[in-house]
Each structure stands twice: as structure tokens, then as C-alpha cells.
C-alpha positions in Angstrom: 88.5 140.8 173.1 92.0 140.3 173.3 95.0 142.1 174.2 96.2 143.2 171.2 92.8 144.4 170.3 92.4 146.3 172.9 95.8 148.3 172.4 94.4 149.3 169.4 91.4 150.7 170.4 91.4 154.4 170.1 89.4 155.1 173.3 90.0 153.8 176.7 88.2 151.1 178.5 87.1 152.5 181.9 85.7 151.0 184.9 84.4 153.1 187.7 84.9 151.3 191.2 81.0 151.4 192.6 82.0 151.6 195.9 82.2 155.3 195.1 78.6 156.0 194.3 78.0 156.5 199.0 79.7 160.1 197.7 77.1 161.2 195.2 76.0 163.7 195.7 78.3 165.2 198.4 80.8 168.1 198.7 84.0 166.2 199.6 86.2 169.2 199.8 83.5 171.9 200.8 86.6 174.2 202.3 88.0 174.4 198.7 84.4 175.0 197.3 83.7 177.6 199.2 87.4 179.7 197.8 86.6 178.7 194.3 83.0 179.9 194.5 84.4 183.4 195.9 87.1 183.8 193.4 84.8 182.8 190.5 82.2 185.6 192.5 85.1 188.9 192.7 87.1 187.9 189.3 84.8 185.5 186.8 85.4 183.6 184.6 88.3 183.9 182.5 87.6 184.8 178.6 88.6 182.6 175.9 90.9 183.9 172.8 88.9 182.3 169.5 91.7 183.7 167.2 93.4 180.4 167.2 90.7 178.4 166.1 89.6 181.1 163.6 89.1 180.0 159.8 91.7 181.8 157.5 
């Protein structure tokens, strides 16, 4: 494939590096899952407003 062929692709080419697959699996940040966890507990999740995507 070349260059120009790729430019015009409409979706990206992606290549994951596969020295990240040792953190599968794992909670990286467990200090910042722990605060989401309790703010998703007390206040939820947030509702969506449809009346944009409504049909007329």
C-alpha cells in the first residue's frame, strides 16, 4: 500500500506496541479508581438528553 493510499483511507491504521500487554489486566492508577468508583457510588451516572437526536 502506498502513501498516498493510505491518506485516503477513511480509518486509521493502528499498531498497539506489545510490550504493553505485562499491564493487562492491572489497575495502573488504583488511587484514581478508587475516587471515580465513589463519585460514580454518591452521584451516578449522569443522564443523557435524546432531544437532539430525536426524529422531527
Amino acid at each position: 500500500m502506498t502513501i498516498k493510499e493510505l491518506n485516503k483511507r477513511k480509518t486509521p491504521i493502528v499498531i498497539i506496541d506489545k510490550s504493553l500487554e505485562k499491564y493487562k489486566g492491572e489497575d495502573l492508577f488504583p488511587e484514581k479508581l478508587d475516587k471515580a468508583n465513589e463519585v460514580l457510588r454518591t452521584i451516578g451516572i449522569p443522564k443523557v438528553n435524546n432531544s437532539k437526536h430525536k426524529k422531527k
